[in-house]
C-alpha positions as CSV (number, residue, x, y, z in Angstrom):
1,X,0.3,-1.2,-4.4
2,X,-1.4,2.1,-5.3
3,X,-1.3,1.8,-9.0
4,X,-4.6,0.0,-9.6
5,X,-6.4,2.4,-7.3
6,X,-4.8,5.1,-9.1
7,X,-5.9,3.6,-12.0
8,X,-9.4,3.4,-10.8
9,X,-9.4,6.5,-9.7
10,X,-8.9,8.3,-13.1
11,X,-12.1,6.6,-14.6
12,X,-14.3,7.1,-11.7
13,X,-15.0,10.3,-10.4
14,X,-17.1,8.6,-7.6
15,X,-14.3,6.9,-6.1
16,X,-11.4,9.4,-6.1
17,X,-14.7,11.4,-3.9
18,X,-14.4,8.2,-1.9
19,X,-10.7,8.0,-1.7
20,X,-10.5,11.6,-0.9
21,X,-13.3,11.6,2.5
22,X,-11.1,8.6,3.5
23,X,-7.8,9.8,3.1
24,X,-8.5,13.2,4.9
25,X,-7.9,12.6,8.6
26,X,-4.7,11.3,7.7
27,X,-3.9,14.1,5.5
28,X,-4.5,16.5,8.8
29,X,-2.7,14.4,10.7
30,X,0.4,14.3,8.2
31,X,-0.5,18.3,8.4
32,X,-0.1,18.0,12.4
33,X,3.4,15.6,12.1
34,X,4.8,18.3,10.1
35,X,4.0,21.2,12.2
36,X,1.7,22.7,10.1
37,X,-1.7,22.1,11.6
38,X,-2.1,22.7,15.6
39,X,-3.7,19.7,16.5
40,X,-4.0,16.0,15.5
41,X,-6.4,14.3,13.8
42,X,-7.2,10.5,15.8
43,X,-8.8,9.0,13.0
44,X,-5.7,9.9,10.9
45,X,-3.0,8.9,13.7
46,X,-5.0,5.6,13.9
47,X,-4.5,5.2,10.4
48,X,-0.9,5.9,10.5
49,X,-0.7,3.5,13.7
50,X,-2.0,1.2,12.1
51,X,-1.6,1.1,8.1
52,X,2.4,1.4,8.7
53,X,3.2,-1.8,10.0
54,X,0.1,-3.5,7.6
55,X,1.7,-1.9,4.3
56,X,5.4,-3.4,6.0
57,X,3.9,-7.3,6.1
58,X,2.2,-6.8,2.8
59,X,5.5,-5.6,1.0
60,X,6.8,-8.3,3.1
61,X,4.7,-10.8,1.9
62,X,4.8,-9.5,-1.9
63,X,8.8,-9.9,-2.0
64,X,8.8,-13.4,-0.4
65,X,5.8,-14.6,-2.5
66,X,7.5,-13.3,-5.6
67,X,10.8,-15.1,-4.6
68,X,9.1,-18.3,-4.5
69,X,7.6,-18.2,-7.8
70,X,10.9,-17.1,-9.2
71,X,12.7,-19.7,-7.5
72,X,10.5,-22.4,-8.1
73,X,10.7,-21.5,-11.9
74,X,13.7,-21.1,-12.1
75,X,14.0,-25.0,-10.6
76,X,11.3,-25.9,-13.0
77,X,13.2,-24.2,-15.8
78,X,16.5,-26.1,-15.0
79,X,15.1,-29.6,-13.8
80,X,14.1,-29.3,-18.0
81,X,17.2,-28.4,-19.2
82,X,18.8,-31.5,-17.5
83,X,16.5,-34.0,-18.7
């Protein structure tokens, strides 16, 4: 899912700034998880809270959607084959 940002991100200096301010509190709080920061950052534990369970349902979503277009071509494909 990151690969387009990326992307982005490698033509427009502007962005990766943007990308950066927004992906700081959960860098200190990753810091904080991992014992090497003293204290938490909200925002970023928020974010975590959060953008764990959104990123499960869209990978969710991705797989199951991908599965149907697969399946229904592969229906399409051999409904064809037996005409």
């Amino acid at each position: 899912m990151a690969s387009p940002l990326v992307a982005a991100m490698q033509v427009s200096p502007s962005l990766s700034s943007l990308v950066e301010v927004l992906a700081r509190p959960w860098v200190r709080h990753m810091e904080y998880e991992e014992g090497i920061a003293e204290a938490d950052d909200p925002v970023g534990h928020l974010m975590t809270a959060l953008g764990l369970p959104l990123c499960s349902v869209v990978a969710l979503l991705h797989h199951h959607i991908l599965n149907a277009v697969l399946v229904a071509l592969m229906t399409t494909v051999t409904w064809r084959a037996l005409k």
